[in-house]
C-alpha positions as CSV (number, residue, x, y, z in Angstrom):
1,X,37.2,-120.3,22.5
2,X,36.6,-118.7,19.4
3,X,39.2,-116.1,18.3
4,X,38.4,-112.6,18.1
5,X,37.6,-111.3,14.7
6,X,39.5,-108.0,13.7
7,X,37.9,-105.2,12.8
8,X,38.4,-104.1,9.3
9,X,40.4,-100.8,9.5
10,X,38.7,-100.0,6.1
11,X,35.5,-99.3,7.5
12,X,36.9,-96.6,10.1
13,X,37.2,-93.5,8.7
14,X,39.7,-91.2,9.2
15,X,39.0,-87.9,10.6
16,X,41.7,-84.8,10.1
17,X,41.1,-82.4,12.8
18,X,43.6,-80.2,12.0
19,X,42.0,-78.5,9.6
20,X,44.3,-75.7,7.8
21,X,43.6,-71.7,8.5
22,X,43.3,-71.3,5.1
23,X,40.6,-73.7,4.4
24,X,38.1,-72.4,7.2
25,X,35.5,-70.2,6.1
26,X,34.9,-67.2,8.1
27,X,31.3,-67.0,8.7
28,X,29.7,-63.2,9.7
29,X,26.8,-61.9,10.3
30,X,26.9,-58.2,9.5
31,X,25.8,-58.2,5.9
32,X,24.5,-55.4,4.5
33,X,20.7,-56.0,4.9
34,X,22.0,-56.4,8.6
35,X,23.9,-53.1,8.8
36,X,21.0,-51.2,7.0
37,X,18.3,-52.2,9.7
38,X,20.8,-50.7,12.8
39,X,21.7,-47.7,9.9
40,X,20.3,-45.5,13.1
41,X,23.1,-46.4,14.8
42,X,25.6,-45.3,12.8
43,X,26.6,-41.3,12.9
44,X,25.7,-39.9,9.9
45,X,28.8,-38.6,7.7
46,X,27.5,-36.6,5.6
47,X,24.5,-34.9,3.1
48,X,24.6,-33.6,-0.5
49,X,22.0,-32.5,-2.8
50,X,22.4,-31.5,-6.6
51,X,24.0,-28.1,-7.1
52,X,21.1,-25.6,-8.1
53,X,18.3,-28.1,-6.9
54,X,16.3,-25.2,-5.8
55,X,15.5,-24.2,-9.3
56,X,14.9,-27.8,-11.1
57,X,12.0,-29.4,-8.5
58,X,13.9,-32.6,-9.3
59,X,16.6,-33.4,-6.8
60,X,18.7,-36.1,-5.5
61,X,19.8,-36.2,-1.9
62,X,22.1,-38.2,-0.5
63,X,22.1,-39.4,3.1
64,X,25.4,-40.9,4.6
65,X,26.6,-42.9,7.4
66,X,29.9,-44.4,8.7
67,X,29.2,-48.2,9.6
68,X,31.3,-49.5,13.3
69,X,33.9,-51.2,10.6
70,X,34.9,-47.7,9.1
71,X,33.3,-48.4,5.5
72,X,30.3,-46.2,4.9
73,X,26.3,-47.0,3.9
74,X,24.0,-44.6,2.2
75,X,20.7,-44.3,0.8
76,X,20.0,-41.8,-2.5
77,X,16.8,-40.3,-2.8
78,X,15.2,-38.7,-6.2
79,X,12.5,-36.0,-5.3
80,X,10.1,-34.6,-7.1
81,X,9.3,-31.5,-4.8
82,X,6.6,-30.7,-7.6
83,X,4.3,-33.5,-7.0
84,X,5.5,-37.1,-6.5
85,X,7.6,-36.7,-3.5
86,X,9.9,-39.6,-3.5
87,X,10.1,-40.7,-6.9
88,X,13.4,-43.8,-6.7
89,X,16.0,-44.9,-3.9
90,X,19.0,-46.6,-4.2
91,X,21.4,-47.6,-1.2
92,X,24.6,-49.4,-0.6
93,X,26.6,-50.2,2.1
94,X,30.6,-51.3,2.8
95,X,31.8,-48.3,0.4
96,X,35.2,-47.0,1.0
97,X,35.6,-43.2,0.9
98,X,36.7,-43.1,-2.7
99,X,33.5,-45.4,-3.8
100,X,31.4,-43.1,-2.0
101,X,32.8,-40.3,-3.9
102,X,32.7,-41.9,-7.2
103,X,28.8,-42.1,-6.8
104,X,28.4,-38.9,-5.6
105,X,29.5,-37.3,-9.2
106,X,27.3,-40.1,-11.1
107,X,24.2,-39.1,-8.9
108,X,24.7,-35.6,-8.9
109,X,25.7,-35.5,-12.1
110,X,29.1,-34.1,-11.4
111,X,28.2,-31.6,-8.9
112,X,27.1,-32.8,-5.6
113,X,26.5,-29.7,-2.9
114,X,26.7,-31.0,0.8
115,X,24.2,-29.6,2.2
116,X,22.9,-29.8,6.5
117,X,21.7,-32.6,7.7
118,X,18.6,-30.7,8.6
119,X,18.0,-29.0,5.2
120,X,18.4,-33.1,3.6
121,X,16.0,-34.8,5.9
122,X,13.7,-31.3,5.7
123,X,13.7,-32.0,1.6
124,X,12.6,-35.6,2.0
125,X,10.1,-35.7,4.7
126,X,8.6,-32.3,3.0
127,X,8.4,-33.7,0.2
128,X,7.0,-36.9,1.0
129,X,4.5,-35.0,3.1
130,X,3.3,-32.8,0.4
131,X,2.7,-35.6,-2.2
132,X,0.7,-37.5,0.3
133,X,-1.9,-34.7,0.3
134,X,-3.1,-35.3,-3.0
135,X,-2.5,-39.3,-2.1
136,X,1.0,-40.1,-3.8
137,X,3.3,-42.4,-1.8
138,X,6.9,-43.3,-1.8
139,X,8.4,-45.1,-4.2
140,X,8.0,-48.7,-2.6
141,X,11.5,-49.2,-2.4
142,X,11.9,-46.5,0.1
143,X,10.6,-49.2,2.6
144,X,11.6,-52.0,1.1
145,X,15.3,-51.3,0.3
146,X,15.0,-50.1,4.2
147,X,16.3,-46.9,2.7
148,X,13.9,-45.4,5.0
149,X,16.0,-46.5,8.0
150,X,18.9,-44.8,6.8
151,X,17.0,-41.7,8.1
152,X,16.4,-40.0,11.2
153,X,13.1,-40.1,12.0
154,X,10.5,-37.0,11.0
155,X,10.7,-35.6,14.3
156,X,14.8,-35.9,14.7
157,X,15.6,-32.2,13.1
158,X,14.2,-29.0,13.3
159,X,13.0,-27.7,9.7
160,X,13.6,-24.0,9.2
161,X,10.4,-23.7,6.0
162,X,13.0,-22.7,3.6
163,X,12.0,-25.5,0.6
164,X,9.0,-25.1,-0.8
165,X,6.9,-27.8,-2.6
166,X,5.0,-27.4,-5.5
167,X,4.9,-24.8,-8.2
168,X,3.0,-21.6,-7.2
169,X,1.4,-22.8,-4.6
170,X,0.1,-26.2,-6.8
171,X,1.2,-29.4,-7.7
172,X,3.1,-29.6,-11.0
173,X,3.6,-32.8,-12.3
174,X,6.5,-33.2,-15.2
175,X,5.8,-36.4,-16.8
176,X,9.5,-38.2,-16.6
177,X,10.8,-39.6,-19.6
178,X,10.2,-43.3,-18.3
179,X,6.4,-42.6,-17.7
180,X,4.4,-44.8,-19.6
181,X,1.0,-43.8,-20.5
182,X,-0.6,-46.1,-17.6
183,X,1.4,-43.8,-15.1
184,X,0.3,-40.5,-16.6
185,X,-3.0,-41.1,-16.8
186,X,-3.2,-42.3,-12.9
187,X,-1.1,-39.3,-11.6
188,X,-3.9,-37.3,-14.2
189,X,-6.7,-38.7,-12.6
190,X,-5.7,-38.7,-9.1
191,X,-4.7,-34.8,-9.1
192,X,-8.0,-34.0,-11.1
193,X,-9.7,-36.3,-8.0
194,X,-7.1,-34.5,-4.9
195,X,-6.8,-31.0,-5.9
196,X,-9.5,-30.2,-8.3
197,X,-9.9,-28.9,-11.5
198,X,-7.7,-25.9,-12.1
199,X,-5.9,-26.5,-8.9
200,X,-3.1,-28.4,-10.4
201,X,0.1,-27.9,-13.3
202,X,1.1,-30.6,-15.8
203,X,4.0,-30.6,-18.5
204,X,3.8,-33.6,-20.8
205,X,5.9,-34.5,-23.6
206,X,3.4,-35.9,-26.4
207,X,5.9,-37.0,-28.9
């Protein structure tokens, strides 16, 4: 009988299956894109505007939650209550306390006010409403960044009609120092096309 040929232990490979703790890689599935799409479920901790926003018509406000792990998310909204409405958003999420506070000062520019929560969705949604009447949208980011999630929705708080919008009763638009001359021209032409001739303000800085 022929013998039985031995298999060649070289071709078996060895397999460790104890696989040190350190070397495993912890896998999770609460990253921040994740956590900013349930921001509605987190309690909001907190609103702050820009100290003297009232008498600017250029505000940030600044819209806070505390995520399930403790670390906190947010979403920073410029307004123009002039004209634009949301002009630029910014968010973050997984800030400690001290973070948050350290971009507080930078956005409000060393002065943030907390403000209601009613008064900061009442600024936004006002605002955003107002532009739209003369066909101005938010800032695309305001959906894409899902910064619009961080939000309660329109209906969530009662507003008490103490912001008002526009300048005299009209749109004012104060060309920003990063508008080009494509953007002033369209925000020209669409007021002149919305609101009419006469109807609307406009500071622009030539040089």
């Amino acid at each position: 009988m022929p013998k039985k040929q031995k298999k060649d232990k070289k071709l078996r490979p060895k397999i460790n299956t104890q696989i040190p703790l350190s070397q495993v890689r912890k896998v999770t599935f609460a990253q921040p894109k994740y956590r900013l799409q349930h921001a509605r479920e987190y309690p909001i901790l907190g609103c702050w505007v820009m100290k003297n926003w009232q008498n600017t018509g250029l505000t940030p406000v600044v819209v806070a939650r505390e995520q399930k792990d403790g670390r906190i998310l947010y979403g920073s909204y410029l307004i123009d209550l002039y004209c634009l409405g949301v002009k630029d958003v910014t968010v973050f999420a997984d800030l400690s306390q001290a973070a948050l506070q350290r971009k507080l000062l930078k956005i409000c520019q060393g002065e943030p006010e907390p403000c209601s929560v009613e008064l900061a969705h009442e600024i936004i949604y006002g605002a955003i409403e107002f532009a739209k009447k003369y066909e101005f949208e938010p800032h695309p980011d305001f959906t894409l960044t899902l910064a619009d999630q961080i939000l309660d929705p329109p209906e969530a708080h009662p507003r008490q009609g103490n912001v008002q919008f526009g300048y005299q009763g009209k749109p004012f638009y104060i060309a920003g120092p990063y508008d080009n001359s494509q953007k002033i021209d369209l925000v020209m032409r669409t007021l002149k096309r919305t609101a009419g001739e006469g109807n609307y303000l406009y500071l622009i800085n030539l040089g």
